[in-house]
C-alpha positions as CSV (number, residue, x, y, z in Angstrom):
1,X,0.0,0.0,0.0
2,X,2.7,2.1,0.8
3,X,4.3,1.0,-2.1
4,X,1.7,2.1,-4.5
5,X,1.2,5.6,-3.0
6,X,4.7,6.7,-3.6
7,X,5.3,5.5,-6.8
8,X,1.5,7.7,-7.4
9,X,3.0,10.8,-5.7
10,X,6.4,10.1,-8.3
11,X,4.2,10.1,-11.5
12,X,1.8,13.4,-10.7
13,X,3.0,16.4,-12.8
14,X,4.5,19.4,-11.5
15,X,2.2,22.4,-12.1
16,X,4.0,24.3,-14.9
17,X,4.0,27.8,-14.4
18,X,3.0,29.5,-17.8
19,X,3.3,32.6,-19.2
20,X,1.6,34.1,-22.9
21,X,3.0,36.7,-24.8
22,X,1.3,39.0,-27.4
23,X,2.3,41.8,-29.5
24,X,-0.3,43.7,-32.1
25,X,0.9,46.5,-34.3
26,X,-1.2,49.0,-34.2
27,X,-1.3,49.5,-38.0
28,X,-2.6,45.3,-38.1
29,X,-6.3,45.3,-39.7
30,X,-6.7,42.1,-38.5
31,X,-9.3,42.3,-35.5
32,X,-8.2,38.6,-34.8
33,X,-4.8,39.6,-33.6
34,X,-6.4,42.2,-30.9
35,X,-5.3,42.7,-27.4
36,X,-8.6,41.7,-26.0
37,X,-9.0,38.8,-28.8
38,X,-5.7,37.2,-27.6
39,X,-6.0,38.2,-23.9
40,X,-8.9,36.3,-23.9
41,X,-7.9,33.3,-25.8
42,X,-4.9,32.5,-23.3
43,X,-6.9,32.6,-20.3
44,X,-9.5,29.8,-21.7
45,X,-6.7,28.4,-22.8
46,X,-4.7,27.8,-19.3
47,X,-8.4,26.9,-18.1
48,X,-8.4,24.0,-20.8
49,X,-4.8,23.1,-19.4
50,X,-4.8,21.9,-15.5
51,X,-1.3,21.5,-16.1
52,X,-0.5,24.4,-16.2
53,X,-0.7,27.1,-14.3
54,X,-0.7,31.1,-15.7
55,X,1.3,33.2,-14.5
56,X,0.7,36.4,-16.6
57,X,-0.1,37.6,-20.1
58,X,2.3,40.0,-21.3
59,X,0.4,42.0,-24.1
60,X,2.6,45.2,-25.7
61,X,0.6,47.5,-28.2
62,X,1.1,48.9,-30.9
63,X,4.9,47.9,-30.9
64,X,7.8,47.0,-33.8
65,X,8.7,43.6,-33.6
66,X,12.1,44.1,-34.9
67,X,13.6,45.1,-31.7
68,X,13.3,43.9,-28.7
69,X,14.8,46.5,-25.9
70,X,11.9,49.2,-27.0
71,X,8.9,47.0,-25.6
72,X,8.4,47.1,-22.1
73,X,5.9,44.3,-21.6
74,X,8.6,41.8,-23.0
75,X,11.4,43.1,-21.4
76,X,9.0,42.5,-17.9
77,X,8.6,39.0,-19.6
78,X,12.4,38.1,-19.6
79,X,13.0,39.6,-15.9
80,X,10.1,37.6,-14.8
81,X,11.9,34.3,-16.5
82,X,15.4,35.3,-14.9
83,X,13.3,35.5,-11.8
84,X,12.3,32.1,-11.7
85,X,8.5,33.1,-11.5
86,X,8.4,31.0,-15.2
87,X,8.7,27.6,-16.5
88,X,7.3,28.0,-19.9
89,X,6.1,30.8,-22.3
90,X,3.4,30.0,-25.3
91,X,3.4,32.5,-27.8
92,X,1.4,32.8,-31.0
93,X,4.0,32.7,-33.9
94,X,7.5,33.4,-33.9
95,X,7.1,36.8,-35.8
96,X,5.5,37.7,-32.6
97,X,8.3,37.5,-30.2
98,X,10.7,38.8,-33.2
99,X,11.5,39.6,-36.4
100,X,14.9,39.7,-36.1
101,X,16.4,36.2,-36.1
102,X,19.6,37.2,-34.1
103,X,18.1,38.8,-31.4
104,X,15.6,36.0,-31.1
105,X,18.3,33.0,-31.2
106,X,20.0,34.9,-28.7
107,X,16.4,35.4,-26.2
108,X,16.2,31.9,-26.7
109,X,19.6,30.5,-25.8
110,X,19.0,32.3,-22.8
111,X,15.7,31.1,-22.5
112,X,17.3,27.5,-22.7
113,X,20.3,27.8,-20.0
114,X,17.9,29.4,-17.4
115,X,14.9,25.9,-17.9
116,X,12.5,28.3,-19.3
117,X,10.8,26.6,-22.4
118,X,8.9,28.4,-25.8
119,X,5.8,27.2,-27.5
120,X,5.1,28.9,-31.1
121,X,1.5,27.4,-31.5
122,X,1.4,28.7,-35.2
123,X,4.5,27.0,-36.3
124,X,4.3,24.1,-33.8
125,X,7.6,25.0,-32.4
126,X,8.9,23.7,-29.0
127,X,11.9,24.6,-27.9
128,X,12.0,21.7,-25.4
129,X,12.3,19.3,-27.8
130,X,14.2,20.2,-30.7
131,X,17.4,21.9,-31.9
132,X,16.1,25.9,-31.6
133,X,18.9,26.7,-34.2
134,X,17.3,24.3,-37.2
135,X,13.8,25.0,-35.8
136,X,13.8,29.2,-35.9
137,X,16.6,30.1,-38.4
138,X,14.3,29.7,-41.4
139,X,10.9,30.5,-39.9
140,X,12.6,33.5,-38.3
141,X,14.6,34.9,-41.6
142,X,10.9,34.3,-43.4
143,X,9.3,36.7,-40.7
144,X,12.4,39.1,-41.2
145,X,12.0,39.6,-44.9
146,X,8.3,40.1,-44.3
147,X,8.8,43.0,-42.1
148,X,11.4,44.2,-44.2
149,X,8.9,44.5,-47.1
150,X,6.3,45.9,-45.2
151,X,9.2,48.4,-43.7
152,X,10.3,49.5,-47.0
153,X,6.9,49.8,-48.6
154,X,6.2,52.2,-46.1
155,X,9.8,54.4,-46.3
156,X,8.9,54.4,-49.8
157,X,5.2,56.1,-49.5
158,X,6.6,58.9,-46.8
159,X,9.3,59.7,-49.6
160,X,7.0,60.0,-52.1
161,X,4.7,61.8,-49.8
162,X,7.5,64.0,-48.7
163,X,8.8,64.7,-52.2
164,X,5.3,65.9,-53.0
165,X,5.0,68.4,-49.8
166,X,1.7,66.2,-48.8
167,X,2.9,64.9,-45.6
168,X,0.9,66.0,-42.8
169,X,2.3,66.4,-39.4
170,X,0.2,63.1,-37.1
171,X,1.6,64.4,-33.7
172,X,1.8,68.2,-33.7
173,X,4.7,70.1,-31.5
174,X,3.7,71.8,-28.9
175,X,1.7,74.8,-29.1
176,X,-0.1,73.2,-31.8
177,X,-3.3,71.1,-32.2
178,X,-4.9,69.0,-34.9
179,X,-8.0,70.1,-36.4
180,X,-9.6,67.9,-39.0
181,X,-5.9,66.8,-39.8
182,X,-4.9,70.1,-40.2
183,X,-2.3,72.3,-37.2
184,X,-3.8,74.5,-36.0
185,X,-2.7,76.8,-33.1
186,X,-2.7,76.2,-29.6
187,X,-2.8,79.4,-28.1
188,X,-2.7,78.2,-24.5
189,X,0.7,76.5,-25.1
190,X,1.5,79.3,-28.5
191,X,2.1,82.0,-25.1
192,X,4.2,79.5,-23.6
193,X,6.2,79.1,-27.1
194,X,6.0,82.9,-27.2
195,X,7.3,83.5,-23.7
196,X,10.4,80.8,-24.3
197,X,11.8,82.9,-27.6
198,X,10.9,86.3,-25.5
199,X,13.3,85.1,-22.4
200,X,15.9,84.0,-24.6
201,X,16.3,86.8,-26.7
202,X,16.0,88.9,-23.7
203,X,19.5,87.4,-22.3
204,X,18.2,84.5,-20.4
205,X,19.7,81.2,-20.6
206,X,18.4,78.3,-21.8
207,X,18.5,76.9,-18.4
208,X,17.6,79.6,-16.5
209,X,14.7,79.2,-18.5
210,X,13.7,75.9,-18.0
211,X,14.1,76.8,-14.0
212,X,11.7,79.4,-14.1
213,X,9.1,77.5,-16.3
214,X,9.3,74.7,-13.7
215,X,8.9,77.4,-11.1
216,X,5.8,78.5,-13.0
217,X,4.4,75.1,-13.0
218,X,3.8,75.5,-16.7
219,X,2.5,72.2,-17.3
220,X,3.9,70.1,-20.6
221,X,2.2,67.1,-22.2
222,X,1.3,63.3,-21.7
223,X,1.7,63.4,-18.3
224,X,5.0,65.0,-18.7
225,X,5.7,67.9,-16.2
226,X,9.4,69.1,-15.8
227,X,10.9,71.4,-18.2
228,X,14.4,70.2,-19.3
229,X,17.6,71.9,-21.1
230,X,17.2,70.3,-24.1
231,X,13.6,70.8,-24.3
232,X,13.7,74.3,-24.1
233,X,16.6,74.3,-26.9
234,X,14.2,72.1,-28.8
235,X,11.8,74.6,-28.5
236,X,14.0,77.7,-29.9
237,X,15.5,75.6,-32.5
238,X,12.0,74.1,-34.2
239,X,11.6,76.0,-37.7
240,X,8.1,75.2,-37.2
241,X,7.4,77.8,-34.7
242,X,8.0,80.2,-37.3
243,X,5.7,78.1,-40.0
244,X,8.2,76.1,-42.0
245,X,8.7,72.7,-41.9
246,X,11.9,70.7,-42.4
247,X,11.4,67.3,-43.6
248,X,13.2,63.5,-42.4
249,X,15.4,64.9,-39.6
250,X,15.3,61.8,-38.5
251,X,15.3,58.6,-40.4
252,X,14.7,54.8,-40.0
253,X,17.2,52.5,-41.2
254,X,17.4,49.9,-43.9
255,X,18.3,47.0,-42.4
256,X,17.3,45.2,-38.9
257,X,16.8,46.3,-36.4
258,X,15.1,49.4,-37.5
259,X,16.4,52.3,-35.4
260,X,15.3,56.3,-35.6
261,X,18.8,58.2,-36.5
262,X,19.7,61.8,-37.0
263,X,19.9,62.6,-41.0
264,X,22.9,63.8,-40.9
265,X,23.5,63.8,-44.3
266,X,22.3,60.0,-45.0
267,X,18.9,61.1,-46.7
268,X,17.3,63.9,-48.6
269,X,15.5,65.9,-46.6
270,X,12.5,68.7,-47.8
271,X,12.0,72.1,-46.5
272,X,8.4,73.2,-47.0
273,X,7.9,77.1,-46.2
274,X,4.6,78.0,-44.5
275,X,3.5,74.8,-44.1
276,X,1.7,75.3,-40.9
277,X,0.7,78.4,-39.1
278,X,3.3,80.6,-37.6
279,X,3.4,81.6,-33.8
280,X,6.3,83.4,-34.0
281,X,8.1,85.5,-36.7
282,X,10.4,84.4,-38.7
283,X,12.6,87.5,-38.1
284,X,12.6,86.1,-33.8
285,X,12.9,83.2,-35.3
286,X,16.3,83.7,-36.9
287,X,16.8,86.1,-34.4
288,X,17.5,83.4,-31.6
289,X,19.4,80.9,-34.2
290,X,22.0,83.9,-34.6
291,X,22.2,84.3,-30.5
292,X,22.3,80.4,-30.5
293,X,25.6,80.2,-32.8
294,X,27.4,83.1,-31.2
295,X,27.1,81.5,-27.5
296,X,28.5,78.2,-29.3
297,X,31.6,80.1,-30.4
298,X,34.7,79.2,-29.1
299,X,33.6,75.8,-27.7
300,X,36.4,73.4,-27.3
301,X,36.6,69.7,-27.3
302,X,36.9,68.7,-23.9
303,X,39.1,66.0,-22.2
304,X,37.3,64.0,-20.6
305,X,38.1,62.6,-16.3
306,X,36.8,60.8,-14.1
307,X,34.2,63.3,-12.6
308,X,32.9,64.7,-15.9
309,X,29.7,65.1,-16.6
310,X,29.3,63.5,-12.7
311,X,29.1,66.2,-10.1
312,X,26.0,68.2,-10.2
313,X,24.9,71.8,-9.3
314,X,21.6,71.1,-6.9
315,X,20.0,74.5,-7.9
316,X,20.4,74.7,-12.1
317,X,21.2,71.4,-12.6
318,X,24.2,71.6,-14.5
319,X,27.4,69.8,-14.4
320,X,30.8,71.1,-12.9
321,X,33.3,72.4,-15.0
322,X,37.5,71.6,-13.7
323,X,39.7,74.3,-13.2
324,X,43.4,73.8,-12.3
325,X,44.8,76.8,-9.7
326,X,48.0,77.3,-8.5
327,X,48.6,73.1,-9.5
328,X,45.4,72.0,-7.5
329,X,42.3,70.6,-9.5
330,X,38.9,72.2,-8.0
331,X,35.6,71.6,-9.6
332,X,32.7,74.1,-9.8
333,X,29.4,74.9,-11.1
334,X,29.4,75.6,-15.0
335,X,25.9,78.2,-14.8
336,X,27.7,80.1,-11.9
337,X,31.1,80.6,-13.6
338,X,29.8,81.4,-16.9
339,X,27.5,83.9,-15.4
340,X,24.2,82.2,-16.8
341,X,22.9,81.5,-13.6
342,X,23.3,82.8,-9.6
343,X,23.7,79.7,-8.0
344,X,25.6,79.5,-4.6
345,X,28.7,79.1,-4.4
346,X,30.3,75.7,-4.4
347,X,33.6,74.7,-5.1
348,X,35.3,71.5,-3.9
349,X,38.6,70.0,-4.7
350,X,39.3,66.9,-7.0
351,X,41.3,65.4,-4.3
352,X,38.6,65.8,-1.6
353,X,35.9,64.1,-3.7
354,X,37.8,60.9,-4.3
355,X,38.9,60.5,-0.5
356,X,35.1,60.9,0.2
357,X,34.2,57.8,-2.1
358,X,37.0,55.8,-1.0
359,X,35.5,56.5,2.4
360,X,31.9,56.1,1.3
361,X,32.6,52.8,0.2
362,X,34.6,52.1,3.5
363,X,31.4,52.4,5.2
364,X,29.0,51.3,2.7
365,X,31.0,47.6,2.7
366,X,30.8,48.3,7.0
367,X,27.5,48.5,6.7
368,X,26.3,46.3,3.8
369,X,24.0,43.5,5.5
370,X,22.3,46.4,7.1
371,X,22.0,48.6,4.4
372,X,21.7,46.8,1.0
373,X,20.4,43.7,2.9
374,X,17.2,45.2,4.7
375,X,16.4,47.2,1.2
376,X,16.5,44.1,-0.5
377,X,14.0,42.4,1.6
378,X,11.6,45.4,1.9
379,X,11.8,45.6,-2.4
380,X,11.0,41.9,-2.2
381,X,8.2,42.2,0.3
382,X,6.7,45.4,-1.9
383,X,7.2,42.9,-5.2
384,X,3.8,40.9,-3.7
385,X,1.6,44.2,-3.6
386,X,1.6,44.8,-7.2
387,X,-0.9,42.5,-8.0
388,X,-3.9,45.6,-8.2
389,X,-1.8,47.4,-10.8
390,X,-1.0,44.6,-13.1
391,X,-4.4,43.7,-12.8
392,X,-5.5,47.4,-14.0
393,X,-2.5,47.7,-16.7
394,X,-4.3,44.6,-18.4
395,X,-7.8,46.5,-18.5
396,X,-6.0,49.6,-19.9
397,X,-4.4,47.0,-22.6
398,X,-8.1,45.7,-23.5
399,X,-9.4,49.2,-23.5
400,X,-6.2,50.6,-26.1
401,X,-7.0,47.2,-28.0
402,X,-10.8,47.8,-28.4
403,X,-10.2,51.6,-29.6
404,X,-7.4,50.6,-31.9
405,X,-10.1,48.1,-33.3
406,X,-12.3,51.5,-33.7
407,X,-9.9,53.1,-35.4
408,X,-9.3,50.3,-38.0
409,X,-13.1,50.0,-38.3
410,X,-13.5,53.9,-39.0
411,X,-10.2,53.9,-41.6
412,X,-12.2,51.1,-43.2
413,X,-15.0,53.2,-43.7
414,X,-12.9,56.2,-44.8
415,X,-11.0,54.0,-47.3
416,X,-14.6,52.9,-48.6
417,X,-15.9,56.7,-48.7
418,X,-18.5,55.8,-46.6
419,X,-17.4,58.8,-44.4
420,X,-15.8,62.2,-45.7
421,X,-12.2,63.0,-44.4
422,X,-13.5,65.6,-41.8
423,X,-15.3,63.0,-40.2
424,X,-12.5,60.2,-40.5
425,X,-9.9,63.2,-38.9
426,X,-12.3,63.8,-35.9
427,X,-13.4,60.7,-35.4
428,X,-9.5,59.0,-35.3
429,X,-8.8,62.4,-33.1
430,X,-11.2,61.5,-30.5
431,X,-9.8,58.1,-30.5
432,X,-6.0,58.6,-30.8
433,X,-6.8,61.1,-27.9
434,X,-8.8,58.8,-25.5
435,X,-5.5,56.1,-26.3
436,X,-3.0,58.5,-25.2
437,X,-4.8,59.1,-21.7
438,X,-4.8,55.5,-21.4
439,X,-1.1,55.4,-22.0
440,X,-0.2,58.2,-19.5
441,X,-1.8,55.6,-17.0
442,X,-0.3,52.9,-18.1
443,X,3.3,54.7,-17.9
444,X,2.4,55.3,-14.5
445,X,1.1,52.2,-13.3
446,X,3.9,51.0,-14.8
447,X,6.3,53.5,-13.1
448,X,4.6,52.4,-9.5
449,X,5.4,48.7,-10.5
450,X,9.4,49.8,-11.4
451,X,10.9,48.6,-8.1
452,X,11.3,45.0,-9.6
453,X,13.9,47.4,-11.6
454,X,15.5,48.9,-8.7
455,X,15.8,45.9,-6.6
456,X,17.6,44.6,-9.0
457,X,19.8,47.1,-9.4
458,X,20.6,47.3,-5.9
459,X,21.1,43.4,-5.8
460,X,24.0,44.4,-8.6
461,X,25.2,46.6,-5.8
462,X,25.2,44.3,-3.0
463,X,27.4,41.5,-5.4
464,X,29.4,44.5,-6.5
465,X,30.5,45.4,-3.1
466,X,30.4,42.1,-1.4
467,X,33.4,40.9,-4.1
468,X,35.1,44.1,-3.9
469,X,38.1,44.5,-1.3
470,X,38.0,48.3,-0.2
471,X,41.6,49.9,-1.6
472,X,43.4,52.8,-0.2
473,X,43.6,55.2,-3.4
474,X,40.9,55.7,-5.5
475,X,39.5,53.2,-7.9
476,X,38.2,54.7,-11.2
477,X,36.4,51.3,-12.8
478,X,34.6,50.4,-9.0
479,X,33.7,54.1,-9.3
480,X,32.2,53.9,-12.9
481,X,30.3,50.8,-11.9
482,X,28.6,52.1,-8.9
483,X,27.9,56.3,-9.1
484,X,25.7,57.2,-11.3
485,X,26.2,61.1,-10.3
486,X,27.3,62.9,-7.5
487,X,25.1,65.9,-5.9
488,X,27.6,69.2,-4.7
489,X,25.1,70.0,-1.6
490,X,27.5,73.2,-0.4
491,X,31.3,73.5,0.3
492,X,31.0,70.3,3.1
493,X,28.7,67.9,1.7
494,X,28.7,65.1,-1.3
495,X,25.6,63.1,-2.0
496,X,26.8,59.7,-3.7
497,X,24.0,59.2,-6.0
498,X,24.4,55.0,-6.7
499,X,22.4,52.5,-8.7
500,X,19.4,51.4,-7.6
501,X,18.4,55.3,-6.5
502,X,20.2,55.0,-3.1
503,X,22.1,58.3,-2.4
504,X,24.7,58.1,0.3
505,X,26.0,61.6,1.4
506,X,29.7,62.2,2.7
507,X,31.2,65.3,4.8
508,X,34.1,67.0,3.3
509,X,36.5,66.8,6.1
510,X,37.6,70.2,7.7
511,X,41.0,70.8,5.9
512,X,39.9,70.0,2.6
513,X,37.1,72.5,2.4
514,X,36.7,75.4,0.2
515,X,36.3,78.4,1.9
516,X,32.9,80.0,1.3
517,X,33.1,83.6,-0.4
C-alpha cells in the first residue's frame, strides 16, 4: 500500500508555471490579432490546461517587432523568466516574439540555459524538444524579410509623400493642435512658445529658463511635467514655430533592427515654407538661431576625467566644470562661472571628492548587511503588492485594444468613402486622444510597479561590493560601476547618488574645504 502511494506521488506532474505573450501592431487590420482577442484566448486556454498554471499575459501595443529593448511588456517577460517566476512561455508565432532572427536566437539561448521553455503554437515549435537553431533560423529569416517588405513599402510612400510636400504632421509640436488633420494653433501653449523665444532673446539662458518654467508650474504634455535643457533648446530651434517645416530629420534605417537616426546627411531631406501656421516671426525666429551660434563660439573639445559630466549643481542642474589653480584641481558649477545663472557658491577640490568615495565605500562595505540587505527584503516584500496594478494595466491593454479596433473599423469606412475626411480626422482624433490618456496611466502604473527594476539594481550593488576588497587610493572602474552622479550639496557635503536610486552623502573633512566667499 505504501508501495503504490509513492510511486502515485512520483508520477503526478509538477504544475508548470506558464506565461503568454502577445504583440499587435497598431497598424494590423486584422481584429483577430487584438489585445482583447488574444487576452482572452490565453486565459481559456490555461483553463483547458490543468497542467498548467498562468502566471501572466504580457500583451505590448502597438509595438515593432524588430527590436526587442523598445517593448516594455517583453522586457518585464524576460526579468520575470530570470526571476524564476516561469517555466514555460506560449506564444502565438515566432514573428510575434521577433523579427529579427539574431536577437531572437539569442532570447532563446538564454531562455534554454535558465529551464525556461517556448511554444510557437502557429509553427508548432517547441523549444524543449528540438534543436532551436534548425527550428527558428528559417521560420525566423521568413518573418524578417516580411517586415522588411512591409518596412520598406512604407519608407517608400513617406518619400514619395515628402517629395510631394503632402505629408501632414500626425503628432503636432507643442503649441499646436490637430483640427480635421490640419495644425492648427494652440494658443494656450502658443504663449508659452512665445514667452520661451521672449526670455531668450532677452539674455536668459536656456537653463535659467527651464528653471523658471518649472517654477511656474507651466504644465507640458502626456503626463510630462518638468521642463528640461534640451527641451527648451528644442523649443527655440524648431523652424516650425515660425511656420516652416523641415522634412526627415530623422530617419529609419534599412536594415534590422530598424532604429530612428539623426539625418545627418544619409537622406534627402524637404523644407516646406509655411507649411503650418506661424506663432512666431520668422525674423525672432532667426533672431535666436544667430544668438544660438554666437554662445557656441569658441567651444572646445573637452578632455574627458573621471568626474565629468558626474558632479551636479543642486540649484540649475548643471554639471561642474575643472579648473586647475596654482597646480590644484577644483571643480565648480558651470551656470555660476559662466554667469548664466546665480547659484551658490560651491567649489570642492578633485582630491577631496575621491577620498570621500573611497571612504563612502569604506562604510558602505561596513554597513552592507544592514544597508543593502534590509532594502532588499523590503523591495521583495513590496514585489507581492503589485498585483492591483497589473491587474489594472491589463484593462488599460483591453481598452487601447478595443479603440485601436475602432480606429481600423473607422479607416475602413474612410478607405470605402462611406465617411468624408473631416469625419475620419475627428473621429480618429477622439480616439487617438482617448489612447494617449490611457497610455499616460499605463506609464504610471507602470512606473509604480518599477521597483522590480531597482531591486535589481541594488542586488547588482550588493554582489558588486560584497566581491570588492575596499583599496586605499581611489578606484576609477569600481567608481564607474557604482555612481551614477554625484550631488555638490555646499562646500562640506557630497551626495553619492548610486544605482538602484540610493544616495549616500559624505562630509568633506575640515582641511579640505573650500572656503565660502
Amino acid at each position: 500500500m505504501n508501495i503504490t502511494e509513492i510511486t502515485t506521488d512520483k508520477q503526478k506532474k509538477e504544475v508548470i508555471r506558464l506565461a503568454a505573450y502577445c504583440r499587435v501592431s497598431s497598424s494590423s487590420d486584422d481584429q483577430i490579432h487584438s489585445f482583447a482577442t488574444q487576452i482572452r484566448y490565453y486565459s481559456e486556454y490555461a483553463k483547458k490546461h490543468p497542467e498548467y498554471q498562468l502566471v501572466d499575459i504580457y500583451a505590448d501595443e502597438g509595438m515593432s517587432g524588430t527590436e526587442m529593448k523598445k517593448r516594455d511588456e517583453f522586457n518585464r517577460l524576460l526579468r520575470d523568466c530570470r526571476n524564476g517566476k516561469i517555466d514555460r512561455i506560449i506564444v502565438k508565432s515566432i514573428s510575434r516574439m521577433s523579427r529579427n532572427t539574431e536577437e531572437l536566437l539569442v532570447t532563446l539561448r538564454m531562455l534554454k540555459d535558465i529551464g525556461v521553455t517556448v511554444y510557437f503554437e502557429e509553427q508548432g515549435i517547441d523549444t524543449d524538444k528540438l534543436n532551436m537553431e534548425m527550428i527558428v533560423t528559417f521560420p525566423g529569416m521568413a518573418a524578417q524579410q516580411e517586415s522588411e517588405a512591409i518596412s520598406g513599402n512604407m519608407r517608400w510612400s513617406y518619400k514619395k509623400r515628402m517629395e510631394s510636400g503632402d505629408f501632414n504632421c500626425t503628432c503636432p509640436a507643442y503649441g499646436y493642435s490637430l483640427d480635421n488633420g490640419e495644425m492648427v494653433i494652440n494658443e494656450t501653449e502658443a504663449t508659452i512658445i512665445r514667452n520661451i523665444f521672449d526670455m531668450y532673446l532677452k539674455g536668459m539662458g536656456i537653463q535659467s529658463i527651464a528653471n523658471k518654467l518649472n517654477e511656474e508650474k507651466i504644465p507640458r504634455r502626456y503626463g510630462y511635467s518638468k521642463w528640461y535643457y534640451n527641451t527648451v533648446r528644442y523649443v527655440l530651434t524648431n523652424e516650425r514655430y515660425m511656420g516652416d517645416a523641415l522634412l526627415q530629420k530623422k530617419f529609419t534605417t534599412d536594415t534590422l533592427p530598424y532604429r530612428k537616426k539623426y539625418n545627418k546627411g544619409e537622406k534627402p531631406q524637404y523644407y516646406v515654407e509655411n507649411s503650418n501656421p506661424a506663432i512666431i516671426s520668422k525674423e525672432t525666429y532667426n533672431a535666436a538661431q544667430n544668438l544660438l551660434k554666437s554662445r557656441q563660439n569658441g567651444n572646445r573639445k573637452r578632455i574627458e576625467y573621471p568626474l565629468s559630466s558626474i558632479l551636479k549643481c543642486p540649484e540649475c542642474g548643471r554639471s561642474f566644470r575643472r579648473q586647475i589653480i596654482s597646480g590644484t584641481a577644483y571643480w565648480h558649477c558651470a551656470g555660476r562661472s559662466s554667469g548664466a545663472t546665480n547659484c551658490e557658491y560651491r567649489r570642492v577640490r578633485e582630491e577631496e571628492v575621491y577620498e570621500s568615495f573611497i571612504y563612502m565605500v569604506y562604510k558602505l562595505k561596513d554597513n552592507q548587511k544592514g544597508l543593502l540587505g534590509m532594502l532588499i527584503n523590503q523591495f521583495e516584500i513590496m514585489q507581492s503588492r503589485t498585483n492591483i496594478n497589473q491587474a489594472r494595466i491589463l484593462e488599460i491593454d483591453k481598452e487601447i485594444a478595443n479603440l485601436s479596433a475602432r480606429n481600423l473599423i473607422i479607416a475602413r469606412l474612410y478607405t470605402n468613402k462611406i465617411i468624408n475626411s473631416a469625419e475620419y480626422s475627428e473621429q480618429t482624433s477622439e480616439v487617438s486622444n482617448k489612447i494617449k490618456e490611457l497610455r499616460t496611466e499605463r506609464r504610471k502604473r507602470l512606473a509604480e510597479d518599477e521597483n522590480e527594476e531597482i531591486l535589481e539594481d541594488i542586488k547588482q550593488l550588493n554582489n558588486i561590493i560584497k566581491n570588492y576588497n575596499p583599496k586605499s587610493e581611489f578606484d576609477d572602474n569600481l567608481f564607474n560601476q557604482i555612481v551614477e552622479s554625484i550631488t555638490v550639496d555646499d562646500t562640506t557635503h557630497l551626495t553619492f547618488n548610486l544605482i538602484g536610486e540610493i544616495k549616500l552623502t559624505e562630509t568633506i573633512s575640515r582641511k579640505g574645504r573650500c572656503k565660502s566667499i
